[in-house]
C-alpha positions as CSV (number, residue, x, y, z in Angstrom):
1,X,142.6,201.0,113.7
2,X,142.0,202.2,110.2
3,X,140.2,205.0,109.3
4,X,139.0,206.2,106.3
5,X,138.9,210.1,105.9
6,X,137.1,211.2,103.0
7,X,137.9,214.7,101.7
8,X,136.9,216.9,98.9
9,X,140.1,215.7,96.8
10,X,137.8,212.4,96.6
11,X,135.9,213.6,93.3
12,X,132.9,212.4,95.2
13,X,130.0,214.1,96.4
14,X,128.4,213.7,100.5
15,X,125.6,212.0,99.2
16,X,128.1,209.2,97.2
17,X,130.3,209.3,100.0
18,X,127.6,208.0,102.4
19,X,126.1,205.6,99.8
20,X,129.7,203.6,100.2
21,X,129.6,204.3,103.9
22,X,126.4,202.2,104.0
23,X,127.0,199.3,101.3
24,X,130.5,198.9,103.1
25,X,128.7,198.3,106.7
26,X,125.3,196.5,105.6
27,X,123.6,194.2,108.0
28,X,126.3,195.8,110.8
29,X,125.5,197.7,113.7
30,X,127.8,201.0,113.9
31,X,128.0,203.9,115.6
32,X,126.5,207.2,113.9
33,X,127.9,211.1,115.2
34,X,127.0,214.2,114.1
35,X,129.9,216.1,113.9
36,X,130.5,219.7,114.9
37,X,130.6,222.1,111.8
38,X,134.8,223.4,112.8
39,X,135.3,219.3,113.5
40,X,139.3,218.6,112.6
41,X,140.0,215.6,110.5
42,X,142.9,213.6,111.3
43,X,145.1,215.4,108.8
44,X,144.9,218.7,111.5
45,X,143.1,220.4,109.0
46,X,139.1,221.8,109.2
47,X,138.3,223.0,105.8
48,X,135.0,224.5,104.8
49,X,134.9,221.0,101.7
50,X,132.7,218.3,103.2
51,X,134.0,215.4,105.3
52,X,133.2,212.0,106.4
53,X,135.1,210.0,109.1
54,X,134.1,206.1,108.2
55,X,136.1,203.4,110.1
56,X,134.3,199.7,111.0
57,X,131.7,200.4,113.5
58,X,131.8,204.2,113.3
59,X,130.7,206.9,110.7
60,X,130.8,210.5,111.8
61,X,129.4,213.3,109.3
62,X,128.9,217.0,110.2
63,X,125.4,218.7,109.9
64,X,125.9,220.7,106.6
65,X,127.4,217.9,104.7
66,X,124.5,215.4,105.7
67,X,122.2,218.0,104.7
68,X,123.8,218.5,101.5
69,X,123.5,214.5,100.9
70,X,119.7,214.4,102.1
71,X,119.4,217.4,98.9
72,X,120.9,214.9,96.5
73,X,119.2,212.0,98.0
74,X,115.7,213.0,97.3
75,X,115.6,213.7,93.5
76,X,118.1,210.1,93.4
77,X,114.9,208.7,95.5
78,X,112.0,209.7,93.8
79,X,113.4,209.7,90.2
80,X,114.2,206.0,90.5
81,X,111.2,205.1,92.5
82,X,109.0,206.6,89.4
83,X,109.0,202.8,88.8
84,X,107.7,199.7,91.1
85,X,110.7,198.4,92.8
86,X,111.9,195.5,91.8
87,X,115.0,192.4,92.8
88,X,118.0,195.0,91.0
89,X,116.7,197.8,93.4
90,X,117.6,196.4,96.2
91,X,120.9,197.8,96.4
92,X,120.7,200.7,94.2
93,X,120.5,204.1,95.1
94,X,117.4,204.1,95.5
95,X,116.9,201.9,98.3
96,X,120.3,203.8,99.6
97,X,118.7,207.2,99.4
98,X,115.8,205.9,101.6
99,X,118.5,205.3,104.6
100,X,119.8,209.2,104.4
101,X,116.1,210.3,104.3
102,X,116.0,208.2,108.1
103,X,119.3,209.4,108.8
104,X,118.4,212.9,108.2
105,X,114.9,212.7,109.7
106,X,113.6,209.8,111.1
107,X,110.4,210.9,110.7
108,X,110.5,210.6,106.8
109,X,108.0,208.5,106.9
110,X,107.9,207.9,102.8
111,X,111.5,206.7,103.5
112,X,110.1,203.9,105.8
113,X,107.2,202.8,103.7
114,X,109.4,202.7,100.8
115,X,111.2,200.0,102.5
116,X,108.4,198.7,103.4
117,X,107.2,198.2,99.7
118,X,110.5,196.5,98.7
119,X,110.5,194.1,101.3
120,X,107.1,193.0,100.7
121,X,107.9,192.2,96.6
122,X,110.9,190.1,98.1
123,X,108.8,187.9,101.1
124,X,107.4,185.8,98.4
125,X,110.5,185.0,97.1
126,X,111.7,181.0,96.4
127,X,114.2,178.9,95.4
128,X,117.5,180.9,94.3
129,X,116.2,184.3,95.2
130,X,115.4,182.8,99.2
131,X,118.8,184.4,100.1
132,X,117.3,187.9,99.7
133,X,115.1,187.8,102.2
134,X,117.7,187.3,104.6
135,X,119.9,190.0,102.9
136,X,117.0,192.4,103.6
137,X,116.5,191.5,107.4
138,X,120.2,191.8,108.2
139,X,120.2,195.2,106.2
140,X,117.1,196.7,107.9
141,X,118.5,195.0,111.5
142,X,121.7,197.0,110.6
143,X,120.3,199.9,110.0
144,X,117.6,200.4,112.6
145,X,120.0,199.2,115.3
146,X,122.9,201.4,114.4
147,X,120.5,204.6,114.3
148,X,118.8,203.3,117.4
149,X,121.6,202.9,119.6
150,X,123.9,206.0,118.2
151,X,123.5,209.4,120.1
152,X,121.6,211.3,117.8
153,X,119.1,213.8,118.1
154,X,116.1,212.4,117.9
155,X,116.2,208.9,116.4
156,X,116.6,206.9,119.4
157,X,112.6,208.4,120.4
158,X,111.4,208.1,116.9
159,X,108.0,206.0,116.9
160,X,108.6,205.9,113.3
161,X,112.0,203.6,113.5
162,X,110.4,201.5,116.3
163,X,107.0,201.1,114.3
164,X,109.2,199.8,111.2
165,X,111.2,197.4,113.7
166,X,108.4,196.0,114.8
167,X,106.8,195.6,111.5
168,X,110.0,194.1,110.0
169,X,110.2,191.6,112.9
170,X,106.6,190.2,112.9
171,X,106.6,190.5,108.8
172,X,109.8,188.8,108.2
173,X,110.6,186.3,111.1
174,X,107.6,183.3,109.9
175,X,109.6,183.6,106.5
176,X,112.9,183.3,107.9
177,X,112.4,180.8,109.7
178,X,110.6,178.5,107.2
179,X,113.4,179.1,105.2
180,X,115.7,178.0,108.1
181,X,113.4,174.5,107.9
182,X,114.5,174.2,104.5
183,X,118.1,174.9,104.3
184,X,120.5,175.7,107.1
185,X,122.1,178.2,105.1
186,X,120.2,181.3,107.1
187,X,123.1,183.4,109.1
188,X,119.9,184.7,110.9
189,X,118.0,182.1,112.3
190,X,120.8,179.7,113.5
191,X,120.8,176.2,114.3
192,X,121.5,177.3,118.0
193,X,118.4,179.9,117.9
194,X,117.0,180.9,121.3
195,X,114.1,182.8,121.7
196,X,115.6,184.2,125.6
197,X,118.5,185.0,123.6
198,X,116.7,186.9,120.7
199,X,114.5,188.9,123.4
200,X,117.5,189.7,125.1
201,X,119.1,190.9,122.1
202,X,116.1,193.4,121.4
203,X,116.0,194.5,125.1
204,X,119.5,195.7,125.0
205,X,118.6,197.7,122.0
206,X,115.9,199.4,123.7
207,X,117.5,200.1,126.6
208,X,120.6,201.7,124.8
209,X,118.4,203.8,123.4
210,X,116.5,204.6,127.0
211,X,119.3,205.8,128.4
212,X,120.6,207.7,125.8
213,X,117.0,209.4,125.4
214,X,114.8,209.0,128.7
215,X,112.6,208.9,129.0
216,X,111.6,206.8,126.4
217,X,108.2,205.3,126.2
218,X,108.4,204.6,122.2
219,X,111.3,201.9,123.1
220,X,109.4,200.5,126.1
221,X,106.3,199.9,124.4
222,X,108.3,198.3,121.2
223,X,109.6,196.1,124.4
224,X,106.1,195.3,125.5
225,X,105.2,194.1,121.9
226,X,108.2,192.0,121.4
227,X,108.1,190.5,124.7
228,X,104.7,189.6,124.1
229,X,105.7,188.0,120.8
230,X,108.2,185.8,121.9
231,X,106.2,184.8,124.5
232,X,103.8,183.5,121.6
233,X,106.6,181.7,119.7
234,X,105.3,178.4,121.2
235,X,105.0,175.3,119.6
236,X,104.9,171.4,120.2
237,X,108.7,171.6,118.7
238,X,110.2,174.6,120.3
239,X,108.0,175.2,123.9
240,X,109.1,178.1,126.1
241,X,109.7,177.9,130.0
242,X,107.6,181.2,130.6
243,X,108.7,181.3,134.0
244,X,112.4,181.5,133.2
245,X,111.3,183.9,130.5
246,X,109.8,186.3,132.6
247,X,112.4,185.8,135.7
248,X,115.3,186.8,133.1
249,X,114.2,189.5,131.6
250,X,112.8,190.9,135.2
251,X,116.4,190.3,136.1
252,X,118.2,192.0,133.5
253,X,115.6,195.3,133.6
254,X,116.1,195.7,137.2
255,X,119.7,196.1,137.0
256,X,119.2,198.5,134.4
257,X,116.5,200.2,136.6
258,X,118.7,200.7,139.2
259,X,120.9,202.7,137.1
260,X,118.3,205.1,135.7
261,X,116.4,205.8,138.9
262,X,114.0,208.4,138.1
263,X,113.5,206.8,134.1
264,X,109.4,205.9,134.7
265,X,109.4,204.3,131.5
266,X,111.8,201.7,132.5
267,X,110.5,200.8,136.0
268,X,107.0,200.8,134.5
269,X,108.0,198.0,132.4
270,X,109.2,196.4,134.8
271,X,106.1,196.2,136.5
272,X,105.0,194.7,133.2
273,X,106.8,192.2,133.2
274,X,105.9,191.3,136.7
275,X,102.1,190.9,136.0
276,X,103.0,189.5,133.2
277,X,104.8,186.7,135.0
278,X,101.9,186.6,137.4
279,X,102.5,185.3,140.9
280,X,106.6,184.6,141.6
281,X,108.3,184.5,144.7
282,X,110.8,186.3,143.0
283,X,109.1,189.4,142.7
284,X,109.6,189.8,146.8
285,X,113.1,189.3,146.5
286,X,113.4,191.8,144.2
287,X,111.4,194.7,146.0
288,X,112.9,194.1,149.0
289,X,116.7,194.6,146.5
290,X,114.8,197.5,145.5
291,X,114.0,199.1,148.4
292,X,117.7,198.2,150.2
293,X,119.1,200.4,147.4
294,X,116.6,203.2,148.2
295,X,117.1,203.3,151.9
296,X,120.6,203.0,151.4
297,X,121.3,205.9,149.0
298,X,118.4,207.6,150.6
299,X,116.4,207.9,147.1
300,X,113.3,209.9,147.1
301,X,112.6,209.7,143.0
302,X,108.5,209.3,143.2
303,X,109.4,207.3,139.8
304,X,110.7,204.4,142.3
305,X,108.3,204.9,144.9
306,X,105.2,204.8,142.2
307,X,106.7,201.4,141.1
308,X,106.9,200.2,144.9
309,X,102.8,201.0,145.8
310,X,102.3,199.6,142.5
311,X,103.7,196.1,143.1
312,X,102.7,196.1,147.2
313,X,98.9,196.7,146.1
314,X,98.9,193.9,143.0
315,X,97.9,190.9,145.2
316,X,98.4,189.4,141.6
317,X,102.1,190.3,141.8
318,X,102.8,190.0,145.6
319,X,101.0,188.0,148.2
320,X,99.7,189.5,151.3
321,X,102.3,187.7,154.3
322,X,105.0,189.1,152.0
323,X,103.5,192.4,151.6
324,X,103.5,192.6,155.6
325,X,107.1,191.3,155.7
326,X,108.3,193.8,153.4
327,X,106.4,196.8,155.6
328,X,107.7,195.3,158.9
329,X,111.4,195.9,157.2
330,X,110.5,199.1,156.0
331,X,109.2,199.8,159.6
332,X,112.1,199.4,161.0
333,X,114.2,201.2,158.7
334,X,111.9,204.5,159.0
335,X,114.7,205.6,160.9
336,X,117.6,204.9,158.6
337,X,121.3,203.7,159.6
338,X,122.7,206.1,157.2
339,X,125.8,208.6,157.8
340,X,123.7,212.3,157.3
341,X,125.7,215.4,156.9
342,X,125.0,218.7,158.5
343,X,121.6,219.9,157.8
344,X,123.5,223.1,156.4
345,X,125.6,221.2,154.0
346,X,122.7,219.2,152.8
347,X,121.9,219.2,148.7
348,X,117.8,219.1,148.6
349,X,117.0,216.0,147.6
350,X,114.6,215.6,144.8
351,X,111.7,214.1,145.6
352,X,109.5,214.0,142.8
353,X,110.2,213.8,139.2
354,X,110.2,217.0,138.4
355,X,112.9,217.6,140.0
356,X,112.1,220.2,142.6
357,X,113.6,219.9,145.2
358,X,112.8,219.3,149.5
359,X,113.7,220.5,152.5
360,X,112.1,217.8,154.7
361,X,114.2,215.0,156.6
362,X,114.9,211.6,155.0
363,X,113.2,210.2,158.2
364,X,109.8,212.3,158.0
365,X,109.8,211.5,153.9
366,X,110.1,207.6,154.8
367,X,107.4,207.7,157.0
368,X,105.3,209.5,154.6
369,X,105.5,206.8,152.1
370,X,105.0,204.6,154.7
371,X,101.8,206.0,155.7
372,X,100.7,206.4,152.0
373,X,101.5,202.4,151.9
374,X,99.5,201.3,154.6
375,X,96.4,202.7,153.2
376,X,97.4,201.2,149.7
377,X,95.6,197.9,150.1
């Protein structure tokens, strides 16, 4: 694979070196590291002189030399946006210096309503200048998902980055597609567009970035919102199964729910997305796939069991012969068909979410929540 390792023998300062970093990958998604200060480059050597490892769908910088660039990045950014941005900023510096500022803090909220300006003076845009609107959306895509996804301090929990990706999406996605209408020449809005496929897409963002920070309820509620947005996209010439909708996503949160059992931001949205679905026979199935994983592994997380009281008392959600089912199965599980080792080589289990831990048996804690169940009507 190549890799591009550019040292201080590059007559090139951190702040240039990135700027090519980030022209060379626009509109991709790539992974961004923070590199430890005594990091050695591929050449064996660790040198004091700033580095930067770029290859295609990685970038790796250490601390001191991204702070160095964000130094050269702000008097680059506000001397050139003395002036109303116009079509030849796009890619300049300028625009450039706004992405360090977001790498460097995410928070930098000038940064983001910076781009916010540009994009607006380029929405209007017709005829042969159409094409920028959709060189803008893949750039801001690029960039929000790469620093999104990445495992970096504090990006992937930023409600500044989620705030911008939501405002990009519902400012930018009517133009696009009318564009589509007109010409098929939009590598964005294809000819083969789903809207399933598109929520998908933006629910595997947000849950990269839930498990790398959790958890995470910036990321969940920016899933809420775009959830409830595609669920609008209807129209006489593109109508949505809601059902299937609903039922896919469901299905593809609950496997990521099973991994992250204790996340509550996760398994809260997936009780959204069951009231938002309304009645399904579905939802049964799944509890009861819930609750076999929980009496199997013997899970105590309160995050889990809040979801399960939540969904048994939603008549909305569950109906009452299959809220009886499910306790008659949980009945007769209270005393579980599980191999338990000594009690004197037993881990306390955790039985809350913060973590502290218990002493009592996995038998007495079942019938606890059983107890608490029946009187959750």
């Amino acid at each position: 694979m190549r890799r591009n390792n550019v040292r201080s023998s590059v007559p090139l300062s951190a702040f240039e070196v990135l700027v090519k970093c980030f022209e060379e990958s626009s509109g991709q998604t790539i992974e961004i590291e923070i590199l430890p200060r005594d990091f050695k480059f591929p050449d064996g050597t660790a040198a004091p002189s700033f580095g930067v490892l770029f290859e295609p769908g990685y970038l790796g910088i250490r601390k001191d030399d991204l702070v160095q660039a964000f130094f050269k990045s702000q008097s680059t950014f506000f001397e050139g946006n003395a002036r109303a941005p116009d079509g030849t900023e796009f890619s300049n510096y300028t625009f450039t210096a706004s992405q360090i500022f977001t790498l460097f803090d995410p928070e930098f909220i000038t940064a983001a309503n910076y781009r916010k300006r540009c994009i607006l003076n380029f929405r209007f845009a017709d005829g042969q200048d159409s094409w920028k609107i959709e060189k803008i959306a893949k750039t801001e895509f690029g960039i929000l998902n790469s620093l999104l996804t990445s495992d970096l301090p504090r990006h992937n929990k930023s409600p500044t980055l989620w705030y911008h990706r939501r405002w990009i999406i519902a400012t930018l996605w009517p133009r696009i597609f009318k564009l589509h209408s007109q010409s098929h020449r939009s590598s964005i809005a294809q000819p083969d567009f789903k809207w399933p496929d598109f929520l998908k897409t933006e629910l595997k963002v947000v849950c990269t970035a839930g498990r790398l920070h959790s958890p995470n309820y910036y990321a969940y509620n920016y899933a809420r919102w775009i959830y409830g947005f595609v669920k609008g996209r209807t129209s006489s010439e593109d109508p949505l199964d809601l059902d299937d909708l609903a039922s896919s996503s469901s299905k593809y949160i609950l496997d990521q729910c099973l991994q992250r059992p204790t996340d509550v931001s996760i398994w809260s949205f997936l009780l959204f997305l069951f009231r938002a679905q309304g009645y399904a026979p579905s939802h049964a199935t799944v509890l009861k796939q819930v609750l076999d994983r929980v009496l199997h592994l013997q899970w105590r997380h309160e995050t889990i069991w809040l979801f399960v009281r939540a969904v048994m008392a939603d008549v909305e959600v569950i109906k009452p012969p299959e809220r009886s089912k499910i306790m008659d199965d949980l009945r007769s599980n209270e005393t579980p068909q599980v191999d338990t080792p000594p009690a004197d080589d037993v881990t306390p289990a955790v039985s809350n979410m913060s973590g502290k831990p218990t002493n009592v048996s996995y038998e007495e804690f079942l019938s606890q929540q059983l107890r608490i169940l029946d009187h959750t009507k």
